[in-house]
C-alpha positions in Angstrom: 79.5 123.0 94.7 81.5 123.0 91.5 84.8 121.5 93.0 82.6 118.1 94.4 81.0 118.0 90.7 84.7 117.8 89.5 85.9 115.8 91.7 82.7 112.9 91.5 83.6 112.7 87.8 87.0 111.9 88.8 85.5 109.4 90.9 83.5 107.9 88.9 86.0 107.6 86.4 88.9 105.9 88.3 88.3 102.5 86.2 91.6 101.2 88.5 90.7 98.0 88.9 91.9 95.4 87.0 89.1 94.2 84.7 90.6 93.0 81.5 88.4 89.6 80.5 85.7 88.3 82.2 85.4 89.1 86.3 85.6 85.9 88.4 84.1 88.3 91.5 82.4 91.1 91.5 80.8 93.2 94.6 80.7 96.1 97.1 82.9 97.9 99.2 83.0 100.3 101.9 86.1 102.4 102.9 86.5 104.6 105.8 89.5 106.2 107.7 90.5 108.2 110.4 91.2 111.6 108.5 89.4 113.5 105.7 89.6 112.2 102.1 87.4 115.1 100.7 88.9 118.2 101.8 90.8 121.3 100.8 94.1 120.6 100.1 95.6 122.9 103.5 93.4 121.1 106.0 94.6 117.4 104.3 98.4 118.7 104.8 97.3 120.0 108.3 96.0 116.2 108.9 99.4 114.4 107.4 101.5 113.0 109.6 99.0 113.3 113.0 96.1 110.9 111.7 95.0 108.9 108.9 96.9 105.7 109.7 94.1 103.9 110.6 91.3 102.7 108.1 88.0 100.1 108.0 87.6 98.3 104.7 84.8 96.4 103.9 83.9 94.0 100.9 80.7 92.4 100.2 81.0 89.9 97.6 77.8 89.6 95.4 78.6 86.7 93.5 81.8 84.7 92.0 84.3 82.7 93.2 88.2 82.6 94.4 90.6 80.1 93.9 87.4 78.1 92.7 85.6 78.3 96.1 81.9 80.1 95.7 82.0 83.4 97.7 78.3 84.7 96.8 77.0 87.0 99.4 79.6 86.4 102.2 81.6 89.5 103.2 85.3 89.9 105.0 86.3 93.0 106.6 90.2 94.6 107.1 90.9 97.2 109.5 94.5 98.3 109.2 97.0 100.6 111.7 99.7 102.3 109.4 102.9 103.9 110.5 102.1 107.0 108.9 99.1 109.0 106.7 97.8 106.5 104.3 98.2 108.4 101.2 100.8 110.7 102.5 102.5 111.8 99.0 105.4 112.8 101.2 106.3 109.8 103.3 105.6 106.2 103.5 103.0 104.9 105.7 104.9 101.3 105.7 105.0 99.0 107.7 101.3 98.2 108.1 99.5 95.8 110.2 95.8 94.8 109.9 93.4 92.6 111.5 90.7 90.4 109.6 87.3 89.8 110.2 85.2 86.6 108.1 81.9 85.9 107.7 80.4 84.2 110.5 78.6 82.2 107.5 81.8 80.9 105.9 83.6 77.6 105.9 86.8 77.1 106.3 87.6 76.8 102.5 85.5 80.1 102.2 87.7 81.8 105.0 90.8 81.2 103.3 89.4 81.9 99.9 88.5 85.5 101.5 91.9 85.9 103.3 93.8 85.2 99.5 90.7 87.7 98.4 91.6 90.6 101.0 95.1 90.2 100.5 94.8 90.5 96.7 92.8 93.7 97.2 94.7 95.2 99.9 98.5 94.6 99.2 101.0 95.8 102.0 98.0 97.0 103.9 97.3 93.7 105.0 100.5 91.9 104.7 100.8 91.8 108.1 97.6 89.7 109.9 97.6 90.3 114.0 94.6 89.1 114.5 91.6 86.9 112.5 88.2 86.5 114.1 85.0 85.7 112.6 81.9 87.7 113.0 78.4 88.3 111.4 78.6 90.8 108.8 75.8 93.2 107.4 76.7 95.9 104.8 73.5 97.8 103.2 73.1 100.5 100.6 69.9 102.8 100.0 69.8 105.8 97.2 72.0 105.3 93.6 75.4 105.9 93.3 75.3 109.7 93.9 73.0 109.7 97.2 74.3 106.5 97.9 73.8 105.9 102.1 75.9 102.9 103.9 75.7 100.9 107.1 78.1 98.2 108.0 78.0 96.5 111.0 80.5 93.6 111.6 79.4 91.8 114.6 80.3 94.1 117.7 83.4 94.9 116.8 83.0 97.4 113.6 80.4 99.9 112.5 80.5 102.7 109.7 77.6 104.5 108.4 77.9 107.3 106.0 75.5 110.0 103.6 76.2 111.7 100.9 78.5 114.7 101.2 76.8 117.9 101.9 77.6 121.4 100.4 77.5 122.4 104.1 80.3 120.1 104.7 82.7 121.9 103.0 85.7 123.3 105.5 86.7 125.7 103.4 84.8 125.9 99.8 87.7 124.3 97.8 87.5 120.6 98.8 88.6 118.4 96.3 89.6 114.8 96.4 93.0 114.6 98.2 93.0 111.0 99.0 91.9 108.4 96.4 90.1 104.6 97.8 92.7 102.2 99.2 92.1 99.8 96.6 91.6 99.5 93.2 87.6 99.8 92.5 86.0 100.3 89.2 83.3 103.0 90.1 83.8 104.9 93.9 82.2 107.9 95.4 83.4 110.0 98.4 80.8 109.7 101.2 80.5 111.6 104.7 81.0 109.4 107.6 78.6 109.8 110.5 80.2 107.1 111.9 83.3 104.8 111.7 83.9 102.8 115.0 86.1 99.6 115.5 86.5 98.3 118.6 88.4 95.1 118.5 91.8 92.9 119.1 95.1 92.8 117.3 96.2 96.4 116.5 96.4 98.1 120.0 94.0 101.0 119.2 90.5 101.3 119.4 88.6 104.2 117.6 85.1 106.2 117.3 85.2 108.5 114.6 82.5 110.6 113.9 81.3 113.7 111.3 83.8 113.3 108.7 84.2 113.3 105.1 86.2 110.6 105.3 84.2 107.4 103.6 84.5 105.5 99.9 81.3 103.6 98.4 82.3 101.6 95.7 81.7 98.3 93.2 84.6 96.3 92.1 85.2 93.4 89.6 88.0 91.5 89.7 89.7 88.8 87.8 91.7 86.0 90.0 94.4 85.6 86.7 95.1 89.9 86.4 95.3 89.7 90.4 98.6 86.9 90.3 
């Protein structure tokens, strides 16, 4: 599978985020979307334009802080409608809308700590907040980076679990990363999603998808100052 070795070195090389000096937060995250992000490049063109506007982001914070308010172990979740393929080199997917999802566990100062958080991460994807609920929120790992397995459950409302992607997955024996993580992360691996379901308020749509390569697993660290 000598395009997916290619392409995890890629991966594991996109040192994107933001990382100069010490990290005020660091932690996990969990991507998944509505179209293939590991694919040949004719089935991703075949997808732009009919699906990937919608997309589940998750981030468990493992320690640190925001806006001097302690975030360790709490989580926040984003699920975003588009107006086109996210990642579309072609067109723009703009305007977005998303919908947030806390912690049950948080305060209030933690909540809005991990609203500015999300919004720092996400950028135009989440500029526009329909909806904000609160929920319980569970995001665990098993196997290292490159068998990595995830399940996230947020309440009833979201649930993605992925495996590592499969020779057998291929579509056509030339996949190859076409779409990059939504968010700057310093160390990411493509994942197969078994399952991405969200079935909540605020963005119209409700979704089950299922048996796709379509997932992120990754670690980020972040410094409040580079974020401004």
């Amino acid at each position: 599978m000598k395009g997916f070795r290619f392409a995890s070195l890629i991966v594991l090389s996109l040192i994107v985020a933001a990382t100069a000096g010490a990290a005020d937060i660091r932690g996990t995250y969990v991507e998944a979307r509505n179209a293939e992000v590991y694919t040949s490049h004719c089935f991703a063109n075949s997808e732009l334009g009919l699906v990937g506007e919608l997309a589940v982001m998750t981030w468990r914070i493992d320690e640190g802080s925001w806006h001097n308010v302690a975030l360790d172990g709490l989580g926040v979740a984003a699920v975003v409608k588009a107006s086109g393929t996210l990642g579309d080199p072609f067109n723009n997917p703009y305007p977005a809308k998303a919908v947030l999802i806390f912690d049950e566990q948080a305060s209030d100062a933690q909540r809005s700590a991990l609203e500015s958080f999300a919004r720092a991460m996400g950028g135009d994807l989440v500029e526009t907040v329909t909806n904000r609920t609160e929920a319980p929120i569970s995001m665990s790992f098993e196997g290292g980076m490159h068998s990595k397995r995830a399940t996230v459950e947020v309440g009833d409302l979201i649930k993605v679990r992925t495996r590592p992607i499969r020779e057998s997955d291929s579509l056509c024996h030339l996949d190859d990363l076409y779409f990059t993580p939504l968010v700057s992360l310093d160390h990411a691996m493509p994942a197969f999603g078994i399952q991405t379901r969200f079935d909540g308020e605020g963005l119209g749509v409700r979704f089950d998808e299922r048996n796709r390569s379509n997932a992120y697993i990754g670690t980020f660290e972040m410094s409040e100052t580079v974020s401004d």
